[in-house]
N, C-alpha and C positions, 0 to 999 in steps of 0.2 A: 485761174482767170480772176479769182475774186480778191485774191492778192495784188496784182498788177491795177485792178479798180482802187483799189483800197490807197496804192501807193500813185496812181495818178492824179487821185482826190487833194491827197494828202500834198504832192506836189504844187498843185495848183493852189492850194489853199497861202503852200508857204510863199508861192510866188504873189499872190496878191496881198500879201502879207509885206513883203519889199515894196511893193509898189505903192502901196497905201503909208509907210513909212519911210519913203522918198527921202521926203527934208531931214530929217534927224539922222538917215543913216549918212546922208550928204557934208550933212555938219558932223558927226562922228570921223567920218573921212579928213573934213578937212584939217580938225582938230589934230589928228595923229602926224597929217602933213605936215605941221607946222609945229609938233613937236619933234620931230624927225630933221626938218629944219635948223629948228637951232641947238639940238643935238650936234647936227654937223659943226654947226659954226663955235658951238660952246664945247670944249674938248674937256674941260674942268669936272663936268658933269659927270663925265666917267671915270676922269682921274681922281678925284676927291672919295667917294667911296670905297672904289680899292684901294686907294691907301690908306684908307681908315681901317678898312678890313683887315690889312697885312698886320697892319701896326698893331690891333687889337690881339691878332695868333701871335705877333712877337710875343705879347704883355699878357699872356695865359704861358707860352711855354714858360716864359721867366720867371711865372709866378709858380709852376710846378716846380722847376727845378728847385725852386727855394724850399718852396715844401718840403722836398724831397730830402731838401740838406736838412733839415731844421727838424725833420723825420728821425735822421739817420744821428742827431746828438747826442741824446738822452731815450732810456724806457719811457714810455709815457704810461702814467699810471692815474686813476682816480684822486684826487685829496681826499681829504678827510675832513680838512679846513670847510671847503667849500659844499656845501648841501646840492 
């Protein structure tokens, strides 16, 4: 019983907690709308990133593979030359 109090407190509290924070959750709302918006109408938004992304994993694979060759040359050993 004391738990069901406890969480109907707690409920109510959050619920006038919304209500007393109307306006800003209002404008939070409307804000997302209207990035959602021109999300739709701007299609580049989502193309420009993943392609940036793809092209970034091309240009790490390529850069291992090279390694990889550039590995597989010569022993690589410490100089002596250099400290």
């Amino acid at each position: 019983m004391a738990l069901m109090i406890v969480a109907g407190l707690l409920t109510f509290l959050f619920a006038c907690a919304v209500i007393c924070g109307r306006k800003s959750l209002q404008t939070a709302i409307d804000v997302i709308d209207a990035s959602a918006d021109y999300i739709a109408h701007n299609k580049r938004v989502i193309l420009v990133p993943n392609l940036h992304f793809l092209l970034n994993i091309i240009v790490v694979i390529v850069w291992l593979f090279g390694f990889a060759a550039v590995m597989s040359l010569n022993e690589i050993k410490a100089s002596s030359v250099i400290p």
